[in-house]
N, C-alpha and C positions, 0 to 999 in steps of 0.2 A: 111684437110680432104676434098674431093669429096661434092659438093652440093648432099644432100640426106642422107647423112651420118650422120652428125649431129644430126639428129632426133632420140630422145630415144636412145642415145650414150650409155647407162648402160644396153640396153640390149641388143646392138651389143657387148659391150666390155663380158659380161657375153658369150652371145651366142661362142666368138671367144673364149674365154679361154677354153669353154667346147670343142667344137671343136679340136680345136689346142693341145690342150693338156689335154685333158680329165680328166681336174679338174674343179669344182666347187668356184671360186672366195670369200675371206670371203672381206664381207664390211668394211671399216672404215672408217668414214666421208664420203668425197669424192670419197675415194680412191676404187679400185676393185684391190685386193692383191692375189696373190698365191705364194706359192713353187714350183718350179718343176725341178729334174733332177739339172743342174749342175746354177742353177740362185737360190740362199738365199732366196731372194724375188725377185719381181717381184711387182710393184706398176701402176696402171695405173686410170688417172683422166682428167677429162675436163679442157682444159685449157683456159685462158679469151676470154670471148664473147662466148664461147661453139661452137669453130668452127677451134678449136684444140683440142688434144691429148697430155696428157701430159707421159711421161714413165721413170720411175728411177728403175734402176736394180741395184743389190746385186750379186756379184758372190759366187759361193763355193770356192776354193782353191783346196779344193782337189778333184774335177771331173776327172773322166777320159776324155779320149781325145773321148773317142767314146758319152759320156756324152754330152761333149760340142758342139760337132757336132751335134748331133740328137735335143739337145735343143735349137741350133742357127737356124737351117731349120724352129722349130718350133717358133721360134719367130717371124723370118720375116714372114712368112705365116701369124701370129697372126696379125704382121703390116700391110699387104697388108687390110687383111679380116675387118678392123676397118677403116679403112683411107680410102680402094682402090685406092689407089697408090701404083706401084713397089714400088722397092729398089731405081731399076734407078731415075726413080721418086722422093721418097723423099729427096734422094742425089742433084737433081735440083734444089728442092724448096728451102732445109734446105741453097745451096750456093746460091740462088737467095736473100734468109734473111739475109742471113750474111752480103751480100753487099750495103742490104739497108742500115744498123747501122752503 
C-alpha cells in the first residue's frame, strides 16, 4: 500500500466496498467480508505490520459471464481505491516479492 494509505485501513476498505460496489461490509474479527455478484465471498484484512492488504476470494460457479466481468472491473477498482496502486502496479510489486524469497 501507498504511504497514507495505511491510516485507518478499515475505513478506507469500508469506504471502497461501499463505493465499488454498493454494499455495506459485515465485520468479523479482522476481517471486512461481503458478497457480491459472481464472488461467494470476498474477505479483506490488514496484513502484518498494517502496511499491507490482505484479500482471499470465493467464486460462484455459476455466474454468468456478464456477472463475472462487471464483478472483476469492480474489484480492481476496489484494489486500486485501497492500495492506490494500478494493476500494472501491484503485478510489479507482487513479482518484485516473489524474487526477494
Amino acid at each position: 500500500m501507498k504511504r497514507g494509505h495505511t491510516k485507518d485501513l478499515r475505513a478506507t476498505v469500508t469506504g471502497a466496498f461501499r463505493e465499488c460496489f454498493g454494499v455495506e461490509p459485515q465485520p468479523e474479527a479482522e476481517k471486512a467480508v461481503i458478497t457480491f455478484g459472481a464472488l461467494a465471498r470476498l474477505e479483506v484484512w490488514p496484513g502484518s505490520g498494517g502496511k499491507t492488504v490482505v484479500v482471499n476470494t470465493v467464486s460462484r460457479k455459476d455466474a454468468s459471464e456478464a456477472e463475472i466481468l462487471d464483478t472483476n472491473r469492480r474489484f480492481r477498482t476496489f484494489l486500486e481505491k485501497v492500495t492506490d496502486f494500478t494493476a500494472k502496479e501491484r503485478v510489479k510489486r507482487a513479482k518484485k516479492a516473489v524474487e526477494k524469497e
